[in-house]
DRENTIVEX-516000 format. One record per atom (N, C-alpha, C): residue number from 1; x, y, z; atom name. Coordinates in Angstrom, 3 decimals. Layout:
BEGIN
n|xx|yy|zz|atom
NUM|X|Y|Z|CA
...
//
This chain:
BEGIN
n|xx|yy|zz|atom
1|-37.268|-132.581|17.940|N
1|-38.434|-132.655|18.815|CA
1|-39.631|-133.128|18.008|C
2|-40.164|-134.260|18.475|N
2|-41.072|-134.781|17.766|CA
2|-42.375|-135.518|18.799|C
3|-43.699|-135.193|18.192|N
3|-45.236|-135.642|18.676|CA
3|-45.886|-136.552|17.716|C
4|-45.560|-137.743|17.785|N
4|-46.518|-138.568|17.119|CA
4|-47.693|-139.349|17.941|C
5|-48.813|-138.563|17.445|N
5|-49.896|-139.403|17.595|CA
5|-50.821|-140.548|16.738|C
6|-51.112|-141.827|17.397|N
6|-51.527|-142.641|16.621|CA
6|-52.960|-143.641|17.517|C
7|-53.232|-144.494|17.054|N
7|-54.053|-145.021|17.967|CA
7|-56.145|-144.925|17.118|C
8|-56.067|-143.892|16.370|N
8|-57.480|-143.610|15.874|CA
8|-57.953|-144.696|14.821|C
9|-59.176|-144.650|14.706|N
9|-59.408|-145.608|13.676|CA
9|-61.496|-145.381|13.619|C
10|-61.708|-146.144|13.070|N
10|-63.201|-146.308|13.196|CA
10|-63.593|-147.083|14.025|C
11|-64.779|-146.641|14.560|N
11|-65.511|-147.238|16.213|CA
11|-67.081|-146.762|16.386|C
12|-67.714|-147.873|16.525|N
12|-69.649|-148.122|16.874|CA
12|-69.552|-147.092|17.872|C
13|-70.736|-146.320|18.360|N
13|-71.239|-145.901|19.028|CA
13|-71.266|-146.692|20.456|C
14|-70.638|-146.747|21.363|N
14|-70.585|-146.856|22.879|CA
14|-69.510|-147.537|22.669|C
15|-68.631|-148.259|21.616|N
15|-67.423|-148.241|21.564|CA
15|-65.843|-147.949|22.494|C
16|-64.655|-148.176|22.334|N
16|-63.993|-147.739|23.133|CA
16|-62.502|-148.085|21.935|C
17|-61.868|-146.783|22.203|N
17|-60.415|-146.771|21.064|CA
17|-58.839|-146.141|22.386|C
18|-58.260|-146.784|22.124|N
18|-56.623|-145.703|22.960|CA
18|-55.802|-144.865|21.699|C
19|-56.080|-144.144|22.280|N
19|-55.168|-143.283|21.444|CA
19|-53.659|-143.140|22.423|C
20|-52.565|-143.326|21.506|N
20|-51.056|-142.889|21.897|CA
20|-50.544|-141.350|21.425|C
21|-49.707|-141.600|22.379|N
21|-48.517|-139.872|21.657|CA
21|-47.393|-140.303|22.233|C
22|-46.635|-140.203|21.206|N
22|-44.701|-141.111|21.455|CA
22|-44.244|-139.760|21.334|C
23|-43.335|-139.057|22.129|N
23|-42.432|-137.779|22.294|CA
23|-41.059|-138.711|22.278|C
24|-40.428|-137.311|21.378|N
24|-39.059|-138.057|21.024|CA
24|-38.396|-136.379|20.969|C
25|-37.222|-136.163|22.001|N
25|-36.129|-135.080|21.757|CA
25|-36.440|-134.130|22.189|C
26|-36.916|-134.467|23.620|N
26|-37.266|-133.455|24.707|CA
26|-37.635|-134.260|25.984|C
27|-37.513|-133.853|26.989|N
27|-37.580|-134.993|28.381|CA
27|-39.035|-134.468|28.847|C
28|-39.829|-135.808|28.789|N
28|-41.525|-135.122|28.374|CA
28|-41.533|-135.117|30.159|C
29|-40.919|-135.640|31.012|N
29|-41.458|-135.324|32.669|CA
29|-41.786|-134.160|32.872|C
30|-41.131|-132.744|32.089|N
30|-41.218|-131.746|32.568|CA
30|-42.013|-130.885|31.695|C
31|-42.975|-131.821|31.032|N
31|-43.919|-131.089|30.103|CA
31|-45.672|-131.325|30.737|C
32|-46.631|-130.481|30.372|N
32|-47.776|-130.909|30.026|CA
32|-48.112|-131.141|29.082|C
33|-48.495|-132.531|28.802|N
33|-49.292|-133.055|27.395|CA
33|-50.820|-132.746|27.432|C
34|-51.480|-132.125|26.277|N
34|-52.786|-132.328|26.203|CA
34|-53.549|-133.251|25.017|C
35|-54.387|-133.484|25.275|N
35|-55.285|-133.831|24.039|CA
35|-55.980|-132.991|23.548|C
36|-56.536|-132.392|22.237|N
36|-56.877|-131.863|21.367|CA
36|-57.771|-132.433|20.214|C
37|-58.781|-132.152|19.568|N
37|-59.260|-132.220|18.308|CA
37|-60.148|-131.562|18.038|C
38|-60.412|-131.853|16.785|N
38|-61.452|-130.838|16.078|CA
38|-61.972|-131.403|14.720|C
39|-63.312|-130.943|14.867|N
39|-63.725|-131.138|14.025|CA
39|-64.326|-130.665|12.849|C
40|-64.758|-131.565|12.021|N
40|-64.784|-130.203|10.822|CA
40|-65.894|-129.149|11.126|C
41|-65.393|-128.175|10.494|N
41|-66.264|-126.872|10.531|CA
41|-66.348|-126.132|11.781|C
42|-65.583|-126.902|12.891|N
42|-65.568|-126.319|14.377|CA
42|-64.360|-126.204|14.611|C
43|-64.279|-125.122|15.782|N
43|-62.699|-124.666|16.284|CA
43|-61.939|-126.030|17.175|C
44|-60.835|-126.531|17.387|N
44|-60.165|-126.928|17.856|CA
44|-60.659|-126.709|19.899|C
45|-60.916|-127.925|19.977|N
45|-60.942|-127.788|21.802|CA
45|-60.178|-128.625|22.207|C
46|-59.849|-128.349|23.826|N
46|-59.169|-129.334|24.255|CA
46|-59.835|-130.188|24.784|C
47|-59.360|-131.258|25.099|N
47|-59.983|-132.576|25.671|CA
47|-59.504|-132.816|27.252|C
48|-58.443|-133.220|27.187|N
48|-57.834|-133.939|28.339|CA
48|-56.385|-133.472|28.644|C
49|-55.894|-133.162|29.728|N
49|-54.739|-132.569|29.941|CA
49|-53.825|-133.402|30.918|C
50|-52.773|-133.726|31.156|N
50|-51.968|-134.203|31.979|CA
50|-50.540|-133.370|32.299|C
51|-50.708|-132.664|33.321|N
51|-49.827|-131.948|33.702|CA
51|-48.386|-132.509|33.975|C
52|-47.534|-131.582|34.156|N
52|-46.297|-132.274|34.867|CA
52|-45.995|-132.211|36.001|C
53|-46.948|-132.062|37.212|N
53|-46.895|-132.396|38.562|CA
53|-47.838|-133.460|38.864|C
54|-48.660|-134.173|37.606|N
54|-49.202|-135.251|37.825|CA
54|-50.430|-134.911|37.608|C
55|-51.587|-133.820|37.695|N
55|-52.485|-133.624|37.802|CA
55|-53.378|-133.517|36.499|C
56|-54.375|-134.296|36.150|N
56|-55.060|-134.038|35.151|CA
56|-56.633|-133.574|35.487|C
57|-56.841|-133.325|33.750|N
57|-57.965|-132.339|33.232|CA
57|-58.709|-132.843|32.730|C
58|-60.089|-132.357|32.471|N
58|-60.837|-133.494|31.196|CA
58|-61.857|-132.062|30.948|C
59|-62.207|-132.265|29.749|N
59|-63.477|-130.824|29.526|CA
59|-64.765|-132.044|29.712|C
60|-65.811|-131.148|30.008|N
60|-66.969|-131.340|30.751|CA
60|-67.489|-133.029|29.667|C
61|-67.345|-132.606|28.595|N
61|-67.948|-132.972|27.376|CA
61|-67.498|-134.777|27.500|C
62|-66.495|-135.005|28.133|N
62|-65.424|-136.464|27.916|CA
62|-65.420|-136.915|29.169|C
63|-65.696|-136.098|30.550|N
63|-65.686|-136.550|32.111|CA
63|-66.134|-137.534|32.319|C
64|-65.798|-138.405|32.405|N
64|-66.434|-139.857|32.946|CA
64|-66.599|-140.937|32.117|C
65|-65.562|-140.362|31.089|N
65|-65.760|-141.130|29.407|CA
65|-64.063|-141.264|29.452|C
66|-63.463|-140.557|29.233|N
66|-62.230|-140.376|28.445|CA
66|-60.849|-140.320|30.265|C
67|-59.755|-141.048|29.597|N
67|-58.924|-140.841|30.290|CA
67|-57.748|-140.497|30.118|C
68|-56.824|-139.787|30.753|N
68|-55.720|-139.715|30.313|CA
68|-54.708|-140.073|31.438|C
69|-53.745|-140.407|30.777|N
69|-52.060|-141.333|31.318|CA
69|-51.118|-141.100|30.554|C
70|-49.971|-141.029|31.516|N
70|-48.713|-141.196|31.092|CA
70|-47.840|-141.888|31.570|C
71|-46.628|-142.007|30.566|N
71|-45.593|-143.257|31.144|CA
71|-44.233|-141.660|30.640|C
72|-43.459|-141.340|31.794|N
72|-42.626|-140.836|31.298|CA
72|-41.445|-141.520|30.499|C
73|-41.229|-142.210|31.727|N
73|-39.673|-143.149|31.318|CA
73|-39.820|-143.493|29.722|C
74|-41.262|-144.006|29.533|N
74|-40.960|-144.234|27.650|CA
74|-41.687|-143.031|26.755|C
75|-42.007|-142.131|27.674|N
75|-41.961|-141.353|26.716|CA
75|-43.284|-140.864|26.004|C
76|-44.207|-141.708|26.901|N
76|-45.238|-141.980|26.396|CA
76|-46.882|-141.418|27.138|C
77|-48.028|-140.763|25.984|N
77|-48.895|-140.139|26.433|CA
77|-49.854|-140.748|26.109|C
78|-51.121|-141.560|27.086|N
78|-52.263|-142.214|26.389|CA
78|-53.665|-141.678|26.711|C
79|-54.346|-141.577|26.034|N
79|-56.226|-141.269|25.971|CA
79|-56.657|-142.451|25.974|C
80|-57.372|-142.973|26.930|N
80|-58.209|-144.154|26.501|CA
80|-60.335|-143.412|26.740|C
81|-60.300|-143.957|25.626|N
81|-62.299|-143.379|25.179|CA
81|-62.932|-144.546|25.230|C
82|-63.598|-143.879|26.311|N
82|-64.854|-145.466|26.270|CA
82|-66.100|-144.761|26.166|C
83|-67.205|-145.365|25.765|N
83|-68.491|-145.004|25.890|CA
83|-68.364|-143.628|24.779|C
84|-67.571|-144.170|23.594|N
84|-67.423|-143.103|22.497|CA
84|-69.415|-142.729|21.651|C
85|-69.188|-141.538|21.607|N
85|-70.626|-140.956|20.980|CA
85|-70.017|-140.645|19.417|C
86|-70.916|-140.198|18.899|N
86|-71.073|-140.015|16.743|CA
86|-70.149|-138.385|17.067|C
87|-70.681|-137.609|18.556|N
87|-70.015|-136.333|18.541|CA
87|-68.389|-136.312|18.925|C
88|-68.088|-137.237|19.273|N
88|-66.229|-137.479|19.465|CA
88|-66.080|-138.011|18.223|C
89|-66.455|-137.795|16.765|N
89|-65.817|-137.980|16.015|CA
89|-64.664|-136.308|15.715|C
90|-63.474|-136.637|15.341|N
90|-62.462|-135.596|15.017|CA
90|-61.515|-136.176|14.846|C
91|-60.686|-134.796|14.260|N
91|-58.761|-134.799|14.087|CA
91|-58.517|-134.800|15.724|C
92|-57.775|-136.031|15.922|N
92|-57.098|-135.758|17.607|CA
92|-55.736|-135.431|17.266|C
93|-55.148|-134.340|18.183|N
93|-54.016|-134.245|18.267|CA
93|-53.084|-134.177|19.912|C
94|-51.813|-134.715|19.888|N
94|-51.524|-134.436|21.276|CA
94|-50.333|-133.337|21.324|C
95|-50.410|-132.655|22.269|N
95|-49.244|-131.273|22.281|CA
95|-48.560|-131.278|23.524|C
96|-47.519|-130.764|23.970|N
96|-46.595|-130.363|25.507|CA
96|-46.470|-129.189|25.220|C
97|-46.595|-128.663|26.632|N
97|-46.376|-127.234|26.849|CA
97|-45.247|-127.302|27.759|C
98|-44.601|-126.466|28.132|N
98|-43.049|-126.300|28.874|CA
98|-44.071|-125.858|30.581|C
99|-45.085|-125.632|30.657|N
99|-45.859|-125.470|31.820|CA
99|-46.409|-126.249|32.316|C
100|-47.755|-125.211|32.500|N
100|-48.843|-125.693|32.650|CA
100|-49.936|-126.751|31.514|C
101|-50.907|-126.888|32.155|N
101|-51.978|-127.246|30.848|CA
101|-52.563|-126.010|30.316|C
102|-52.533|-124.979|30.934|N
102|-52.941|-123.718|30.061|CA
102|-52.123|-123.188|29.037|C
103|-50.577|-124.224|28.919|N
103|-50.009|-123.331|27.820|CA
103|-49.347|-122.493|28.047|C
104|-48.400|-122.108|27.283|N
104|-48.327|-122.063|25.673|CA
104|-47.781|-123.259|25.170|C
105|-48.741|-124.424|24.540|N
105|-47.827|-125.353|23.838|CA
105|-47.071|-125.403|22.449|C
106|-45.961|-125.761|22.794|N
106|-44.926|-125.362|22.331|CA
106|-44.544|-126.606|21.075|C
107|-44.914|-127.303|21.177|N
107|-45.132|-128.965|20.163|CA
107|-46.043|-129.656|20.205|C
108|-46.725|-129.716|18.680|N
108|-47.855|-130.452|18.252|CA
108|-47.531|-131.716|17.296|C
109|-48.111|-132.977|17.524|N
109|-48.229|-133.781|16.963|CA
109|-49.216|-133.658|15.703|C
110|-49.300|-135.157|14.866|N
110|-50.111|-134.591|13.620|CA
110|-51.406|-135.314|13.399|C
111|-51.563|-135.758|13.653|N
111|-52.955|-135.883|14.667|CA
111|-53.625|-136.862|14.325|C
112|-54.489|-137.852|14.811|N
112|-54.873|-138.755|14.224|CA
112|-56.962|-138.826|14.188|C
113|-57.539|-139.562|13.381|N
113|-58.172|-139.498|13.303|CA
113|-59.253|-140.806|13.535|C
114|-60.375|-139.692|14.647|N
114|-61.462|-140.729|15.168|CA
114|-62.693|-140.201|14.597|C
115|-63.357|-141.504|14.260|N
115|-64.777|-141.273|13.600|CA
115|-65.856|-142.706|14.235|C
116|-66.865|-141.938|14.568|N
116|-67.828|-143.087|15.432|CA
116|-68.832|-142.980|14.708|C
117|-68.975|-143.847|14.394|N
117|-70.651|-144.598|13.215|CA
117|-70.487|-145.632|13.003|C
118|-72.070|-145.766|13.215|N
118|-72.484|-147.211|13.154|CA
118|-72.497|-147.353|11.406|C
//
């Protein structure tokens, strides 16, 4: 069972980056994937959630900025960030839970990293 996330890199202020998460050795239809990061010196929040009845999440902070999608058949979980700020810089990580988006997720990817400055 494996979470690779990739997709981060460096990005200007109002910027826009996709982040991926490739699941491998588990049938992700019946998972919720979330997005995750953190940054230094701060606790880990979530970002964006995509359930497995289809329904997604976003925390207040990314609403109208950040999106999330999935492709089951390949396996595949995407964030796309537009209108990125200096404060979405972090470790992103993506996780599935066997539920809900509340968890308990059960596999974490290793996370990739976004940083916004000019």
């Amino acid at each position: 069972v494996q979470l690779q996330a990739f997709g981060g890199g460096l990005v200007q202020p109002g910027g826009s980056l996709r982040l991926s998460c490739a699941a491998s050795g588990f049938t992700l239809d019946y998972y919720s994937v979330g997005w995750f990061r953190q940054a230094p010196g701060k606790q880990r929040e979530g970002v964006s959630c995509s359930s497995s009845d289809g329904r997604t999440l976003s925390a207040a902070s990314v609403k109208g900025r950040f999106t999330i999608s999935r492709d089951n058949a390949n396996k595949m979980v995407y964030l796309q960030m537009n209108s990125l700020k200096p404060e979405d810089t972090a470790l992103y990580y993506c996780a599935a839970a066997p539920s809900t988006c509340t968890g308990p997720y059960d596999y974490w990817g290793q996370g990739t990293q976004v940083t916004v400055s000019s």
